[in-house]
N, C-alpha and C positions, 0 to 999 in steps of 0.2 A: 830636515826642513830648516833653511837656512838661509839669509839675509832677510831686506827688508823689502815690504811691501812697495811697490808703485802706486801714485796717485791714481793709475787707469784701476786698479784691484780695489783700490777702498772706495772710488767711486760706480763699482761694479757692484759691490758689495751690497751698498745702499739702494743702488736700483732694484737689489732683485728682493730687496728685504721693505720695500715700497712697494714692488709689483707683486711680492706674494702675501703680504698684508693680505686683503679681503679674501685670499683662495683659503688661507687659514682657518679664519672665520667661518666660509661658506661649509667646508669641510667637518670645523664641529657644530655646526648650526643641521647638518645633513645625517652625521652620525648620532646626534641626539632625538633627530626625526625617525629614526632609525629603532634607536630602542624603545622609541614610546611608540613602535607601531604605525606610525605615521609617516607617511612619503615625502612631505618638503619639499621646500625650494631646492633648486640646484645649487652646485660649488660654486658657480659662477655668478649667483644672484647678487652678492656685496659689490659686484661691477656694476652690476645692472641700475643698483642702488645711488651707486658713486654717479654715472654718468646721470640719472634722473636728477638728480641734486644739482647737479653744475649746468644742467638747460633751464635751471627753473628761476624764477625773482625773488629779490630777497624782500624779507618786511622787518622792521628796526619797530621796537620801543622806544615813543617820545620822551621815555627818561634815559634811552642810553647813552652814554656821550660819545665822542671820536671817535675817542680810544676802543670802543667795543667793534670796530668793525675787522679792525687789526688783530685782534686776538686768533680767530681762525687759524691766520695766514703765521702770527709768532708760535702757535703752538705746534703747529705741521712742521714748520722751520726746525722747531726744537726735539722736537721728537725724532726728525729724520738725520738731524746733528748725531741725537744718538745713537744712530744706528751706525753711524761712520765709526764707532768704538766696538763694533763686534766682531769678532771675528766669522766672516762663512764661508770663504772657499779657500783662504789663504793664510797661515797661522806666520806667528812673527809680528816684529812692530812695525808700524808704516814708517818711510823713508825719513817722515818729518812728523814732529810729535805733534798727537792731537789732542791725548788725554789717556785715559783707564777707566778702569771700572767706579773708581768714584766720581769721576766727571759723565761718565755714564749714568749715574742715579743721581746725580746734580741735575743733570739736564729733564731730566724724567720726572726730579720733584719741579723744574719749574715752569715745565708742561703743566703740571698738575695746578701749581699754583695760579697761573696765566691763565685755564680755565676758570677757576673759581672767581677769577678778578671779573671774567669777562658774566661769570652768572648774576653773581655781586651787582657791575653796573650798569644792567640791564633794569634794576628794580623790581622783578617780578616776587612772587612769594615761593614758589617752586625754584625758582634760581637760588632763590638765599639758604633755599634749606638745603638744599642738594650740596650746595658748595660747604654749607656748616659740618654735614656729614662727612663729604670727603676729607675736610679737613682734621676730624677727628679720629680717620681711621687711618690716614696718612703718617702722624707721626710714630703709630702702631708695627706699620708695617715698613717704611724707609731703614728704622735704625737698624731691624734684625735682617734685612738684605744688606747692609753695611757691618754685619759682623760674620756673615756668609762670606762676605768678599775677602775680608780681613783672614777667617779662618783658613783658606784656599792661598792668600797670598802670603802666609806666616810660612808654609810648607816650602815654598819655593822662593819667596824672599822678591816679591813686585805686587804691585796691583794691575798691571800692564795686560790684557788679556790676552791680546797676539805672543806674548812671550807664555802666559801659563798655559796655552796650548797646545806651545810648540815643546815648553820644557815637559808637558806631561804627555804628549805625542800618543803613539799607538800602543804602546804599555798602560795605558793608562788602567786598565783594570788590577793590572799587578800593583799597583801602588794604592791601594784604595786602604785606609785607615777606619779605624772607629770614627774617626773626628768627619773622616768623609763622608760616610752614613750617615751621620747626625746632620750636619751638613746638608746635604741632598734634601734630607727628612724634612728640616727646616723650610729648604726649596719648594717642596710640594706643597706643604703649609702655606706657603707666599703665594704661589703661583694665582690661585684664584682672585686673593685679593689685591693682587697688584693688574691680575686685567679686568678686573670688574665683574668676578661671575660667580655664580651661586660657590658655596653658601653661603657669601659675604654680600653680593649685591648681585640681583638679575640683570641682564641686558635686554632680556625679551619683553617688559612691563614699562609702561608709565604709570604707575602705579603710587599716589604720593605717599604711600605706605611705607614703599617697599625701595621706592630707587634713590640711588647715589649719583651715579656717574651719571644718569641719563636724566634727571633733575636739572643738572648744570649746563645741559644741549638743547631746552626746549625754548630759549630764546633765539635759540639761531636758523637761520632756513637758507635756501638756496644754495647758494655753490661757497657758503659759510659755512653751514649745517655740514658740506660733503666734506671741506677741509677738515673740520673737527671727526669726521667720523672714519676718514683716510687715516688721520695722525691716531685716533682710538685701533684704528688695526696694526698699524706701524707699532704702536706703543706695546701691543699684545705678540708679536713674532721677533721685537729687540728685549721684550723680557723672557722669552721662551728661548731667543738664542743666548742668554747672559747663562741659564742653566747650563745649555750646553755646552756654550765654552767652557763653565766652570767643571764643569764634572762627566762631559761626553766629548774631549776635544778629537778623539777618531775622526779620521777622514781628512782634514786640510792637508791638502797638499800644495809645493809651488811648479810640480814637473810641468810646464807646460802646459799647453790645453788641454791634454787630457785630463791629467791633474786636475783642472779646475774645473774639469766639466766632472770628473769624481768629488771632487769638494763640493760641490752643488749639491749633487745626488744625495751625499752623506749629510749634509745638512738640513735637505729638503727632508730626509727619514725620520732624523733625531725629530724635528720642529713636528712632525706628523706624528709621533709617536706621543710626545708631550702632551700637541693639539687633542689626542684621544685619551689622554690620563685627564682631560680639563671637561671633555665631554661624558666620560664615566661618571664624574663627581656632580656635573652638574645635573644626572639622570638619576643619580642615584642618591641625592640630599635634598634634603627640601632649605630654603632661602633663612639663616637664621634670624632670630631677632637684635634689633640694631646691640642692644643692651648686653648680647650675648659674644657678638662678634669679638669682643676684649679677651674672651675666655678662649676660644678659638685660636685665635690669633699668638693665644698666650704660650699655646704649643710649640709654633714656631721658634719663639722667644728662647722658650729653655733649650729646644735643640738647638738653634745659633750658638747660645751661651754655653752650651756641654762640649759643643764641637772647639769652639774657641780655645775654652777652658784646657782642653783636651791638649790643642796645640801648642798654647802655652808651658803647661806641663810636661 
């Protein structure tokens, strides 16, 4: 696997990590129906969703200002920015630089931030808290996904993800380390609370107990409401594929169409495999408490730090 990417492959990329956003979701929202006995919505329901959203009107708080109507539309912006940094059906760097994986969790904290602003200057009381939470659980979980990345690219010597792809290619299980266990371990750890789902925070409650992410969405409605909740899918299939570029890069290939209609497949499996480790956990934990999540999280922490540590040594 060898040269660089074309502008048509990395804007291929992003559409299909755009168009498969909500089939993601519908998929663990369907397998979690599943283990509780319960039949659910369809795969297909987060469209259903999306398109009800964007026929409907929007309604604005008389304390919001300008700037809140734009948030939506910057945060979808920013999150789908992201996803032009992943690799999914073509490993290698793109023709012309766009960034790595720390511009990758750059964009992704300030998605995150960009939300909180727009909960913030809406004035509501459920805005403020939601955005207070997220922000406290964010600089928990950003650094040790920034020492995941670091640990992965000390071995290979980039942060560049189309190259650690292609340098760690279809052997990749032959080369697996301690440090890459620890690593991964750490990944699992994250995964939840980087897409917002038990047992760090529900997606399925409005509950002002219990919610974070979905706190920070209840001022927005109409085909605002669907951008935020487009760019919330988007943001859950570019953290689920940063895993697997880091530590599943099988599959990318550039042979032609087939090739990429095999890098698809291969991609679409990993991210469905993941999607089913996010639905096990969230069937099988119950939602912790806010107070508790530091501790939780704290796992993550030392495996980043052992795996690091590990590489450095």
């Amino acid at each position: 696997m060898t040269g660089d990417k074309p502008l048509e492959i990395v804007l291929l990329e992003m559409f299909l990590l755009v168009l498969l956003g909500p089939l993601v979701t519908g998929f663990i929202q369907k397998l979690k129906a599943r283990f509780q006995s319960r039949r659910g919505a369809g795969v297909l329901q987060p469209y259903r969703d999306l398109v009800k959203l964007l026929n409907k009107g929007s309604v604005q708080a008389d304390t919001a200002s300008g700037f809140f109507r734009s948030i939506p539309v910057l945060v979808l912006a920013t999150t789908v920015a992201a996803g032009a940094l992943v690799p999914v059906v073509q490993a290698g760097p793109p023709a012309f630089p766009l960034g790595d994986a720390l511009m990758l969790l750059g964009l992704l904290s300030l998605a995150r931030f960009l939300t909180a602003v727009g909960a913030l200057d809406a004035g509501g009381a459920f805005g403020g808290m939601g955005a207070s939470r997220e922000m406290t659980i964010a600089p928990l979980v950003e650094p040790v996904l920034m020492m995941v990345v670091f640990s992965t690219a000390l071995a290979h010597g980039t942060t560049e993800l189309g190259i650690l792809a292609e340098q760690r290619g279809a052997s990749w299980i032959l080369t697996w380390r301690a440090a890459d266990f620890l690593g991964f371990a750490a990944m699992l750890v994250l995964l939840p609370a980087e897409t917002g789902r038990i047992p760090v925070d529900n997606p399925d409650t409005h509950l002002e107990l219990t919610m974070l992410h979905e706190g920070m969405l209840l001022e927005h409605s109409g085909p605002g409401l669907g951008c935020m909740m487009l760019a919330s899918h988007t943001r859950q299939i570019v953290t689920l594929g940063l895993a697997a570029a880091l530590f599943f890069p099988i599959g990318l290939e550039d042979a032609g169409v087939i090739g990429l209609l095999l890098g698809t497949l291969s991609f679409v499996a990993k991210i469905l495999v993941l999607a089913a480790y996010l639905a096990v956990i969230e069937s099988s934990y119950a939602k912790l408490r806010l107070f508790q999540v530091p501790q939780y999280l704290g796992i993550g922490f030392v495996c980043a730090l052992m795996s690091l540590a590990l590489r450095i040594l």
